[in-house]
N, C-alpha and C positions, 0 to 999 in steps of 0.2 A: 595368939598368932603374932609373929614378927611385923616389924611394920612394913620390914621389904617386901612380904608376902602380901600382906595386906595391902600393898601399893599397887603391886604388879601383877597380884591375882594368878590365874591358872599359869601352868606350861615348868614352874620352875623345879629343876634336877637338884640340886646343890648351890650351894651358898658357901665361899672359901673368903674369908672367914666371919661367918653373922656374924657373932658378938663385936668385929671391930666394923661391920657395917651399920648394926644398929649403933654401935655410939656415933658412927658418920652421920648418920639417917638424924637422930636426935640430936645432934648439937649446932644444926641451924646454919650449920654453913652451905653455902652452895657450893656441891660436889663438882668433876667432874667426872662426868660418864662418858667413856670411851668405847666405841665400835667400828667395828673395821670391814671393811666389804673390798674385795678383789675384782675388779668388773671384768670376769670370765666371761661373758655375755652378755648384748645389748637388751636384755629384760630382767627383770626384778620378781624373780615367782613369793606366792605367798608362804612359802616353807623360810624365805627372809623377810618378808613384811612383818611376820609376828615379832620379831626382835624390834624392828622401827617401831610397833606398835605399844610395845615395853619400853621403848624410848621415849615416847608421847607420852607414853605417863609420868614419866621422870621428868621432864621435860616442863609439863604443867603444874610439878613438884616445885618447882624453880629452879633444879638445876643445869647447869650446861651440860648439853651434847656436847665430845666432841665425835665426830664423823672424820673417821680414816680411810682415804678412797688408796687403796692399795696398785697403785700404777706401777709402783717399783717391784712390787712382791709378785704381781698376776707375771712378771715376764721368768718366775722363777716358778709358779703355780704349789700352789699348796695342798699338799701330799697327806690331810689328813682326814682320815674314812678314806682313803682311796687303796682297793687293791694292787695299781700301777702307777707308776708313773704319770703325772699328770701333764698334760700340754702343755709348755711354753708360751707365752703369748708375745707376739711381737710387738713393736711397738706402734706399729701402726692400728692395728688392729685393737690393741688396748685401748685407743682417742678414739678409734670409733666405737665400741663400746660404751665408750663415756658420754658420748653424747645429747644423751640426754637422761642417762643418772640421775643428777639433780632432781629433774622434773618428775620421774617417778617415786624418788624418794620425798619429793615436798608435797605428795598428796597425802602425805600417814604423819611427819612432823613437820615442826615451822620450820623455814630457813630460815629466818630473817635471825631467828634465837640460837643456830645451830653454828659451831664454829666446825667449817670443813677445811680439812688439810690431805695435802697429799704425799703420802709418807719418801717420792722421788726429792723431795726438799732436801729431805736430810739425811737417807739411804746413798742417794745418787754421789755424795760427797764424802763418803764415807771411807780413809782410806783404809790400805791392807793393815797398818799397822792397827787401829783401831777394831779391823774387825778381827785381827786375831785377838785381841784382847778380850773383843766378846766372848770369843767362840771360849773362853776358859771360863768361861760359868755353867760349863756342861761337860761330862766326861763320852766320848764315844757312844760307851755302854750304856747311860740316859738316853742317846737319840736312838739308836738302831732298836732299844727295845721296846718303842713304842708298838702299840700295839700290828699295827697296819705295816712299819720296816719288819717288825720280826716274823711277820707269816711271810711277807717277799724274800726276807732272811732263810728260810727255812727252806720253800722253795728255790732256792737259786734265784730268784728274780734280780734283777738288776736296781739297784737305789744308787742315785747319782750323790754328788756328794754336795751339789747347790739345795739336794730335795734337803737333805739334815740342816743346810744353813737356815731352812723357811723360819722355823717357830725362833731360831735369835734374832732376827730382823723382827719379825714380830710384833716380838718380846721388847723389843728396842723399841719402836713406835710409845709404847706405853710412857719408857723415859723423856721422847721428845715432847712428847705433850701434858708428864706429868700426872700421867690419868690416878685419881682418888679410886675409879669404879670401873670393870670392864664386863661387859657380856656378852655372851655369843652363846651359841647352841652346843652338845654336848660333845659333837665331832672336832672341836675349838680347844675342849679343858686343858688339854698336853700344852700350846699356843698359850692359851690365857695366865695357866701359871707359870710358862716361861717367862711372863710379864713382870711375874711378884718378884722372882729372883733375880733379872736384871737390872728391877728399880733398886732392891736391896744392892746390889755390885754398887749401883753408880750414888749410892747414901739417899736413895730417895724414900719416903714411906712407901712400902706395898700394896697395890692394887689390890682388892678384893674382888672375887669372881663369880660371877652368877652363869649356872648355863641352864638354858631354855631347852626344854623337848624337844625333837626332831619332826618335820611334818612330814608324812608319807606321802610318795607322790600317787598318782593315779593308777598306775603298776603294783603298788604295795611295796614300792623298793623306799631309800630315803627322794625328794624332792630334789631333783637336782637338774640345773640348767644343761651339762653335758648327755642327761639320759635322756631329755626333751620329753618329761615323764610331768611338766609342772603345769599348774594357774598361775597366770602371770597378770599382773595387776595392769600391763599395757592392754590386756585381751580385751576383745570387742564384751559392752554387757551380754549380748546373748550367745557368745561363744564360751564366757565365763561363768555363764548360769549355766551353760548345756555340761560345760565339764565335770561340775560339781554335779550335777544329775546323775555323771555317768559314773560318779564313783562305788565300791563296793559298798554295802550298806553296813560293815563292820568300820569303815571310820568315820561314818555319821558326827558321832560323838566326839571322835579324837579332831576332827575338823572343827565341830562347834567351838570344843575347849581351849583351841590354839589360837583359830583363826577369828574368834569373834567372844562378847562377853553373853552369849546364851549359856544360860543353866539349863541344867538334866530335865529340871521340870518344867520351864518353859515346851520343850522340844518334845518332854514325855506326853503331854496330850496330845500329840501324833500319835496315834496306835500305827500305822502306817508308813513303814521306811521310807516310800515313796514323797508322802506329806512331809515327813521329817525333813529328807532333803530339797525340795521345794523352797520350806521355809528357810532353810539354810542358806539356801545359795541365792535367795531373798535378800538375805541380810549382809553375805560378801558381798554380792554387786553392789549392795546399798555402800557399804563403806569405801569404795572405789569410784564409783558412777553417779552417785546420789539417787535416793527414792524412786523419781521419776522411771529412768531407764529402768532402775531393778523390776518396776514393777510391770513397763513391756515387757523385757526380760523374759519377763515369767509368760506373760498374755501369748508372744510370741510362740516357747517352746512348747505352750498346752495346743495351739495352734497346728504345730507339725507334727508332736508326736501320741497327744492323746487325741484329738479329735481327727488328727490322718490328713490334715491340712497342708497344701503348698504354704512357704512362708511371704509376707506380705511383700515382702523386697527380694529379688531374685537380682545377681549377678547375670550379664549377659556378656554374649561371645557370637562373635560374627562368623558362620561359616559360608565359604564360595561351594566348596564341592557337595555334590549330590549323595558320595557315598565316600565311605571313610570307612581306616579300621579303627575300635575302641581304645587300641593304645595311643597309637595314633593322632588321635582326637583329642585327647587327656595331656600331654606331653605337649604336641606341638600349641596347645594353648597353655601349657601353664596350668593345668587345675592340679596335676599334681606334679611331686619333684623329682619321678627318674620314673622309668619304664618298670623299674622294679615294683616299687611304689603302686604304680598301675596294674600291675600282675598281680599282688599281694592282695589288695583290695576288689581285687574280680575273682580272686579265686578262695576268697572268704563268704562272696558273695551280698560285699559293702557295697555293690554299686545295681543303682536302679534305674529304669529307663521309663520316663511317665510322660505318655501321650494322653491326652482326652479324658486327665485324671486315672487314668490304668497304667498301673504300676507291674513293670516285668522286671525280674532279676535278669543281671547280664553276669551271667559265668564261664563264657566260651572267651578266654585270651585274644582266637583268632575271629572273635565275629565283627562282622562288618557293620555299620550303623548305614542306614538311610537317612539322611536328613529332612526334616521334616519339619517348617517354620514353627517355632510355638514350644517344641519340644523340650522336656526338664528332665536332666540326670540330679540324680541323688549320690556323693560320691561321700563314703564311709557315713558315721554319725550326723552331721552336723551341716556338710557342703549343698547348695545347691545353684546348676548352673542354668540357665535358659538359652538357646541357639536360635538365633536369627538370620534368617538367608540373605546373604547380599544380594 
């Protein structure tokens, strides 16, 4: 086994190029490792923590992270695995984003060891002359036929002509910082070895590239912060225990394998999918939360949903009126976020109405609630609200 492999353990697709990683890996220098994140949204789901988590191991290797916070590039958004066109993000909206980035990413590696840059230093200064320059280390026909332009190609879809600029900017970052090593996930490899060939343009030695599996979100779709499909390492511990609970039992394993260093046989003495993800989502909260919480966590969700238990802490909400409609009620407090949202979830038959511990399903849109001090809704998986009469 290679030593990269043996370093970094599960999740890795391809290696471009072992044999010049391993002479890296063995001649005792300290690399650097370069990774890049676009802060499209203010959470950090675990579909990118496993890449940070590959960085901690490199990390405790001895070498430097660098960490590339993508400010310049999220305002052009990056177009790869995506069927469309991707958002724009303003500039505003990018700072708040970023806001506490850091702090999410400094629960998986160190800052203190990590050198962060933000690729606006030396994008934002970058003039036309220079980027046409770039742009000649690639012919048209390289970009449009990646895979993701050439089906929007096909269809008629529309590709703007900043999305082709994405992977030279990139590709550029890697020159500014010199990176020895880059990794990202597999929807990345187009980006990463634009990397190799513009260090090559500009005489620099070429990055080698590692890309990690993709983590599936809760959906079975990829993980992604726009499909709001993710575990996000901000999430409360027992919102992030319940999600993992709720996933299908066919990625048991592919979650173990990404998301944590559990083997097949560890988890195989679960005969029980149920047991299997228990312990799983055990061990994420644990690496986010520490021990403690994971293992309310857990005490909590057997609480609600195997013993049929109220949960110990309930949310409360002050109502004046006597009677109210269910949408109504939902909406003008905030438990959920549009009328739609409240109609979806009533007419699934997600929501519960529990007086004197008796539980009624509410699936009438138009039925009217009686208020009744004391009283607990159950709203989809996980919500639960209590109303107290003024």
């Amino acid at each position: 086994m290679s030593k990269a492999k043996k370093l970094l353990g599960n999740g890795i697709v391809e290696i471009h190029e072992e044999e010049s990683l391993e002479k890296k890996l063995n001649s005792g220098r300290k690399l650097r490792i370069k990774h890049g994140i676009d802060p499209t949204g203010p959470k950090i789901h675990l579909g990118r923590a496993i890449q940070f988590s590959k960085l901690k191991k490199l990390q405790d290797a001895g070498h430097k992270i660098v960490l590339i916070i993508g400010d310049f590039t999220a305002q052009i958004g990056d177009a790869s695995d995506k069927i469309a066109a991707r958002k724009s993000l303003a500039e505003a909206e990018i700072k708040k984003n970023l806001s506490n980035y850091t702090e999410q990413i400094g629960r998986i590696i160190n800052l203190d060891k990590t050198e962060i840059r933000y690729n606006s230093e030396w994008l934002s200064r970058m003039t036309a002359g220079e980027l046409l320059q770039l742009a000649t280390s690639f012919t048209v026909h390289q970009l449009i036929h990646r895979r993701n332009f050439s089906e929007r190609w096909k269809k008629g879809d529309k590709i703007g002509l900043h999305e082709i600029l994405y992977p030279l900017l990139q590709g550029y970052d890697s020159v500014a910082v010199k990176a020895d090593v880059e990794i990202g996930g597999t929807d990345q490899l187009f980006n990463l070895l634009a990397g190799r060939i513009i260090q090559k343009k500009f005489g620099q030695q070429p990055q080698d590239v590692i890309t990690f599996e993709m983590l599936p979100g809760l959906d079975g779709r990829k993980m992604s912060t726009s499909w709001g499909n993710g575990v996000y390492i901000l999430d409360e511990p027992d919102e992030m225990y319940g999600k993992i609970m709720s996933m299908h039992d066919d990625q048991i394993m592919t979650y173990a394998k990404l998301c944590t260093d559990l083997s097949e046989d560890e988890l195989g003495k679960f005969k029980n999918p149920r047991d299997q993800k228990a312990y799983l989502a055990l061990e994420i909260v644990k690496l986010y939360h520490g021990e403690n919480k994971a293992k309310k966590a857990g005490i909590e969700f057997d609480r609600i949903f195997k013993s049929k238990d109220l949960p110990s802490d309930i949310d409360e909400i002050k109502i004046d009126q006597k009677e109210i409609g269910v949408i109504d009620l939902f909406v003008n407090n905030k438990l959920v976020s549009s009328r739609s949202e409240a109609k979806r979830l009533i007419e699934q038959g997600a929501v519960k109405k529990i007086v004197n511990n008796q539980q009624s399903v509410i699936n009438n849109i138009d039925e009217k609630i009686k208020i009744d001090d004391g009283m607990v809704f159950k709203i989809g998986k996980r919500k639960f609200v209590k109303i107290k009469t003024k």
